[in-house]
C-alpha positions in Angstrom: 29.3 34.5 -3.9 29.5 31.0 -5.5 26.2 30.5 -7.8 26.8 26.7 -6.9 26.0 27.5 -3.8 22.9 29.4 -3.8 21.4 27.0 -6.3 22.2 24.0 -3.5 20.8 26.1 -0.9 17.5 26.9 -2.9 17.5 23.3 -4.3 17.7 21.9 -1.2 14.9 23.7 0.8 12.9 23.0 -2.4 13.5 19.4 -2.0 12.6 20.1 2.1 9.7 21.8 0.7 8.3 19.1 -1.0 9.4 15.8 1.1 6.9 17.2 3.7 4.1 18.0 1.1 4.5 14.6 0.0 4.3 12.9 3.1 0.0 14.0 2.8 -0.5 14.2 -0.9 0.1 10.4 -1.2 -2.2 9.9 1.8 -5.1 12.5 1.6 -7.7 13.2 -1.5 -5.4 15.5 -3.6 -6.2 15.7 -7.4 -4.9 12.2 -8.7 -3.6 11.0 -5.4 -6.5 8.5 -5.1 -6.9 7.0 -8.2 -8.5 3.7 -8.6 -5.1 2.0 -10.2 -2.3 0.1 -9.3 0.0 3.4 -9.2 -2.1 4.3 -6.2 -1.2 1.2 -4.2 2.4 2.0 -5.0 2.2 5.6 -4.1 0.2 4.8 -0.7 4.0 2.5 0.1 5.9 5.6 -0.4 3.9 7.7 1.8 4.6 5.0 4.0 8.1 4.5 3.8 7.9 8.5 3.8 6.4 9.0 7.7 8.8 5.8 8.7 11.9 7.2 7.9 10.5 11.0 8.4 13.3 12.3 11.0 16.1 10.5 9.4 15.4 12.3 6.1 14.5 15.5 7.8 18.4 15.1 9.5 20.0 14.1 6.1 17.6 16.6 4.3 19.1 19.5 6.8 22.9 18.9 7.1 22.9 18.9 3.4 21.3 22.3 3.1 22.5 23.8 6.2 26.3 25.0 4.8 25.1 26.6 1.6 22.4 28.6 3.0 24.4 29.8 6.3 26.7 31.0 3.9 24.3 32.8 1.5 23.5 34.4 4.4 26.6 35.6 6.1 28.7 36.2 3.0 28.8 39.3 0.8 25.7 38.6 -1.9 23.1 40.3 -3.6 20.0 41.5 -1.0 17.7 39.5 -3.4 19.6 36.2 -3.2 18.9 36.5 0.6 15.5 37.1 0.4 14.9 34.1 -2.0 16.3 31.7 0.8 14.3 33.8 3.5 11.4 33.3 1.4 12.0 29.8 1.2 12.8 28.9 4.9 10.2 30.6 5.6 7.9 28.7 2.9 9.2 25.4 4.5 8.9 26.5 8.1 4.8 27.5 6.9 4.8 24.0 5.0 6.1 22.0 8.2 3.5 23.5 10.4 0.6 23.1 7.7 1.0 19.5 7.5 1.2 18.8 11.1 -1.3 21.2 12.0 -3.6 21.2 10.1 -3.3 18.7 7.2 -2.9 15.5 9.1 -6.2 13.4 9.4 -6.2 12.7 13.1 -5.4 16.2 13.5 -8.4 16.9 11.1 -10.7 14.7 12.5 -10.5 14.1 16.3 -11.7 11.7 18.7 -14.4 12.7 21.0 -13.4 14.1 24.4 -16.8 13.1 26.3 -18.0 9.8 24.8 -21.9 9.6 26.2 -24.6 7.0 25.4 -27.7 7.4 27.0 -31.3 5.3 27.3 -33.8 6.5 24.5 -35.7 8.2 27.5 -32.6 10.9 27.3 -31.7 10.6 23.7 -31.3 14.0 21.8 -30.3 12.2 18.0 -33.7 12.5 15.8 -35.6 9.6 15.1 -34.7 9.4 11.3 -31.4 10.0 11.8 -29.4 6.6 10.6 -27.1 4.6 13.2 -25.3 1.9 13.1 -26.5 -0.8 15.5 -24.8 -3.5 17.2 -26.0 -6.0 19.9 -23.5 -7.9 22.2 -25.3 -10.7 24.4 -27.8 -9.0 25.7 -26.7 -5.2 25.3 -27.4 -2.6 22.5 -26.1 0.3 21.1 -26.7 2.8 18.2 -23.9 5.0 16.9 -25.1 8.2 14.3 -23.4 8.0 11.4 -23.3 12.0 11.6 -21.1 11.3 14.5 -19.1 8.2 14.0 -18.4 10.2 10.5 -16.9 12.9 11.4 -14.5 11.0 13.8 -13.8 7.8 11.7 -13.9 5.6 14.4 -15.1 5.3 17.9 -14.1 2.4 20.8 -16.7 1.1 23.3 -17.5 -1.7 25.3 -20.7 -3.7 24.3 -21.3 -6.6 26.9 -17.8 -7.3 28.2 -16.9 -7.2 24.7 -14.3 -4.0 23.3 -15.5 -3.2 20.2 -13.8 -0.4 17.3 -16.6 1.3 15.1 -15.3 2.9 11.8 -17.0 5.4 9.4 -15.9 6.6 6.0 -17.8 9.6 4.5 -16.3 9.2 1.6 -16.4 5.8 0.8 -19.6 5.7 2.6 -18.3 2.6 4.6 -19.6 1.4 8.3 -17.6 -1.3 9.6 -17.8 -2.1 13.2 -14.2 -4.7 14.2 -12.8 -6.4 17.1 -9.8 -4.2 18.0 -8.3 -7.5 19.6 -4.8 -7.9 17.6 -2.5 -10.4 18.1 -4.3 -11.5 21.8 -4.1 -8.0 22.6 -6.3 -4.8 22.1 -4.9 -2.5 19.9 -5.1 1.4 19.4 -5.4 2.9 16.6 -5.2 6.6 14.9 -6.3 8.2 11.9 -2.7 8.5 9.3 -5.1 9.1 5.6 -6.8 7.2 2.9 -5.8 4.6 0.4 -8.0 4.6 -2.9 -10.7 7.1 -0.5 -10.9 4.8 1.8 -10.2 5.9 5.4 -6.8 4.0 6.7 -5.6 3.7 10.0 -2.0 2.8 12.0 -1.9 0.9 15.0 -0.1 1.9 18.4 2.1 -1.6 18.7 3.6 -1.9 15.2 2.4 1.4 13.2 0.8 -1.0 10.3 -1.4 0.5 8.5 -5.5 -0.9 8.0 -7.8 -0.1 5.6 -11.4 0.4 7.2 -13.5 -1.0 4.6 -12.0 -4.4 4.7 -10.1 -4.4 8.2 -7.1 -5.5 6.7 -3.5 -4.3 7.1 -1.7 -3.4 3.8 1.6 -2.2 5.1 3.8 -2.6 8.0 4.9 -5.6 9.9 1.2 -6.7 10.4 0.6 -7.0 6.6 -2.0 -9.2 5.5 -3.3 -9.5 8.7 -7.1 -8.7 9.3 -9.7 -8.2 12.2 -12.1 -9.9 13.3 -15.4 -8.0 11.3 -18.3 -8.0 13.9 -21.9 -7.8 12.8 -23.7 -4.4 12.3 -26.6 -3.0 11.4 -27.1 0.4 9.3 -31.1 1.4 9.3 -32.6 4.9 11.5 -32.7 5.3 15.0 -36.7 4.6 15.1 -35.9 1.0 12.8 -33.3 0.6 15.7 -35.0 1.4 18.9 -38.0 -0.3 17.4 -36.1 -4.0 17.3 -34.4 -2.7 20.8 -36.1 -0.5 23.2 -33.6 -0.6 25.5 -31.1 0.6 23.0 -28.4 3.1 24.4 -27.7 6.3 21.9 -24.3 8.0 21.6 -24.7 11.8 21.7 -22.8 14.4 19.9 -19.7 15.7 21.9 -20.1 19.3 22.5 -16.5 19.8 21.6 -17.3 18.7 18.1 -20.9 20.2 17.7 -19.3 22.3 14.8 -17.9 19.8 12.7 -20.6 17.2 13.8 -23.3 19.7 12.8 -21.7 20.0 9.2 -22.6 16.5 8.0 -26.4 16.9 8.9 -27.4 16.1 5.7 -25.0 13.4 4.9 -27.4 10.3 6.3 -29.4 11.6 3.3 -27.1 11.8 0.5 -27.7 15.7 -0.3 -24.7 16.5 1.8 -22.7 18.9 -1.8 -19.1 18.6 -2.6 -17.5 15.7 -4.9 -16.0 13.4 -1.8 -19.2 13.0 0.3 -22.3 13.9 -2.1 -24.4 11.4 -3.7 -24.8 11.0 -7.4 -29.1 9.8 -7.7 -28.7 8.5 -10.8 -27.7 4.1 -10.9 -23.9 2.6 -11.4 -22.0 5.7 -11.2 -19.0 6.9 -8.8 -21.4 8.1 -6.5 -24.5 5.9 -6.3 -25.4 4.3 -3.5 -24.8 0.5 -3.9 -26.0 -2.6 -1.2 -23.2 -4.8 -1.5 -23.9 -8.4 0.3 -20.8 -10.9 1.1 -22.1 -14.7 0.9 -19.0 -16.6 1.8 -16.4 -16.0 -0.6 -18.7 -14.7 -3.5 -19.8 -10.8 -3.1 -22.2 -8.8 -5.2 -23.2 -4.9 -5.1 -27.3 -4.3 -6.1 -28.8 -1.2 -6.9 -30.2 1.1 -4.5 -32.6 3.2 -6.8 -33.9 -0.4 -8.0 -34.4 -1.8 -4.1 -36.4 1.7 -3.3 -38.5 1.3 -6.6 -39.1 -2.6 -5.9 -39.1 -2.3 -2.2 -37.8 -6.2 -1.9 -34.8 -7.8 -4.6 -34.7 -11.6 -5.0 -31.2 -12.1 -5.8 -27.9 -14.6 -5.7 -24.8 -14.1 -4.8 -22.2 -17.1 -5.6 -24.5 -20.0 -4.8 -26.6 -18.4 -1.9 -30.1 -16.6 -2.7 -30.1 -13.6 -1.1 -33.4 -11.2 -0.4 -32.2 -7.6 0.3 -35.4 -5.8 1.5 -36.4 -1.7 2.4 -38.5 -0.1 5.0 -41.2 2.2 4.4 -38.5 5.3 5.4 -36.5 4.5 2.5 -33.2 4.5 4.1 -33.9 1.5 6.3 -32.5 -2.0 4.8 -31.9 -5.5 5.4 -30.2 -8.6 3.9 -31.0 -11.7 4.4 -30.9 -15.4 3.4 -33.7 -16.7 1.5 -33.1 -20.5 1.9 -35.8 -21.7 4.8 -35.8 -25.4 5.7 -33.6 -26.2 2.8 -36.2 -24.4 0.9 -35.5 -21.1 -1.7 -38.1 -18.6 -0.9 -39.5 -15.6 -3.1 -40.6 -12.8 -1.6 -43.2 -9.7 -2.3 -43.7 -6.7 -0.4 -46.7 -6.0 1.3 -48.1 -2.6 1.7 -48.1 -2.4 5.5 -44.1 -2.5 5.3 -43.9 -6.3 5.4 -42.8 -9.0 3.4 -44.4 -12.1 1.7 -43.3 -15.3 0.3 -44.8 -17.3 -2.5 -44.2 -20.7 -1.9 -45.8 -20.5 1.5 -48.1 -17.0 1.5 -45.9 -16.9 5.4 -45.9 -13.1 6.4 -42.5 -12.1 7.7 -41.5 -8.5 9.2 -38.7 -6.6 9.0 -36.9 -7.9 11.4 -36.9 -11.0 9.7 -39.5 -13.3 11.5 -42.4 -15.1 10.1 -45.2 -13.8 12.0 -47.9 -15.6 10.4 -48.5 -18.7 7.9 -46.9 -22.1 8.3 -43.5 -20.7 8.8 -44.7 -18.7 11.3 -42.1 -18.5 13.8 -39.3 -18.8 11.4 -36.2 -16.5 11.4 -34.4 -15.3 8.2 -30.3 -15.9 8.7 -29.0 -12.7 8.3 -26.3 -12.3 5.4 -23.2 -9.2 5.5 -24.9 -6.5 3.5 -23.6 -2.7 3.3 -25.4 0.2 1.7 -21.8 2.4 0.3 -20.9 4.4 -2.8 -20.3 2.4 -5.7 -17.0 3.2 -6.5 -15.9 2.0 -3.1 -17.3 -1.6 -3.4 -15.5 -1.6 -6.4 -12.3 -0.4 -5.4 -12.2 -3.3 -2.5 -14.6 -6.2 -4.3 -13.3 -7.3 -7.4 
């Protein structure tokens, strides 16, 4: 038998081989898939150009290697050249059902089956468990971040209004969007990460969105971005506290496993090098509060908002007063311009919040509840508790 041959038949079921493996290793967190560079943006194009043109190169891939190995097979050879392409189709056929199987993130992370939200009265989530909260007109609703983590995202309707709310674990990322795309509302599905960020395609056009900015960075929708609707991250008891009639999405029992394994994560001990926290300040890990005043943005400490309990700060020309709640996990971020007057502010030791201009009391929702401002409401700025290497990676 020709050598030629068997080294084009082994060649190209090597080149099969790793086409597929490609077509996750750009997109999931392989060692040195994700770095924070301009490779990675180049590499995240190739993966997709890779799933866009998938069958045609599977066809071109196959017809190529199809002649040489039929006839490795059928002609007179050496039993061990045989076996080497068995071992190798079989490799590929092992490889093919790996990455559609298993290795795909929608097929790794699923949406829930039973979607359920419930009054507080038949609530099962803990109390301290953190949420993220989101009011439209005159309607409220909490979603765990143990939950809404494990599936990435989860669609509801809040007041008339669809809504699309998006979790990354390992970016540590809550976004909740308007899923309303070009006049329409859009589906969208789980395809991998760009720079550990959680990315999804859309049904319509198969662009593909990065979660922590709602933007589209490939496909024909490039450069679009949707509509970012206010949220809330703070603990179920903060929540229900601010909105009694609150409604709770439960765990889907067809997920209790998976849902069960990121019990911890709300609290940062959750182990391993994609979701764990690092305690100590400004490292890839730490957990950051980054605040968006119009164009300007800004990441703050979190180890130095739970020593201080309240941070007078400034981002681009707006002071800004980021301030925590006695559980520790609870924040919020907030304006601190009142009547065309900068405030500074002081914690008090029943959880509140004083200013020193004025000696007015405010709470933690925000409202003066006694002194001359009383009354008063703090304007709420964008703020986001996430790892710091995330903020980076999308706020430079």
């Amino acid at each position: 038998m020709n050598r030629k041959l068997l080294l084009w038949a082994c060649v190209g079921l090597v080149a099969l081989i790793l086409f597929e493996a490609a077509r996750v290793y750009f997109i999931m967190p392989f060692p040195g898939s994700q770095l924070d560079n301009a490779a990675n943006t180049d590499r995240v194009a190739v993966a997709y150009w890779l799933h866009g043109h998938t069958t045609l190169l599977r066809v071109l891939a196959v017809l190529a290697v199809a002649y040489p190995v039929f006839l490795v097979m059928v002609k007179p050879a050496r039993l061990g050249h045989r076996w080497l392409v068995v071992a190798l189709l079989l490799a590929y056929a092992g490889v093919v059902y790996l990455v559609n199987t298993e290795m795909m993130a929608d097929q790794m992370f699923q949406q829930p089956v039973t979607k359920r939200l419930v009054p507080l009265d038949q609530n099962t989530i803990p109390a301290n468990k953190l949420v993220l909260g989101v009011v439209e007109g005159t309607e409220a609703r909490a979603y765990p971040l143990q939950l809404v983590g494990y599936h990435h995202q989860v669609r509801d309707t809040v007041g008339g209004k669809p809504i699309l709310i998006t979790y990354c674990t390992v970016c540590r990322t809550g976004r909740v969007f308007d899923p309303v795309v070009g006049g329409k509302p859009e589906t969208f599905r789980l395809v991998g990460m760009d720079h550990f960020n959680a990315m999804f395609e859309d049904q319509s056009t198969g662009s593909w969105w990065r979660q922590a900015t709602g933007e589209a960075i490939l496909g024909p929708r490039k450069g679009q971005k949707m509509n970012e609707l206010a949220a809330r991250q703070m603990t179920l008891a903060e929540w229900s506290a601010e909105h009694p009639t609150t409604l709770v999405m439960q765990p889907d029992p067809a997920f209790k496993k998976e849902t069960d394994s990121l019990a911890t994560y709300d609290l940062g001990v959750k182990r391993g090098k994609l979701t764990g926290r690092d305690s100590a300040s400004w490292k890839p890990k730490s957990w950051v509060v980054g605040v968006v005043a119009g164009n300007a943005t800004k990441a703050f400490d979190w180890n130095e908002l739970v020593r201080k309990r309240v941070i007078n700060g400034q981002v681009g020309t707006e002071p800004v007063l980021l301030t925590l709640a006695p559980d520790n996990l609870s924040f919020g971020t907030w304006s601190r311009t009142v009547q065309q007057k900068t405030l500074t502010f002081s914690p008090t030791a029943a959880g509140q919040f004083t200013d020193r201009e004025t000696g007015t009391v405010w709470n933690r929702q925000g409202i003066a509840v006694s002194g001359s401002l009383m009354g008063q409401q703090l304007t709420p700025v964008r703020g986001y508790q996430e790892f710091w290497h995330s903020w980076q990676s999308f706020h430079k």
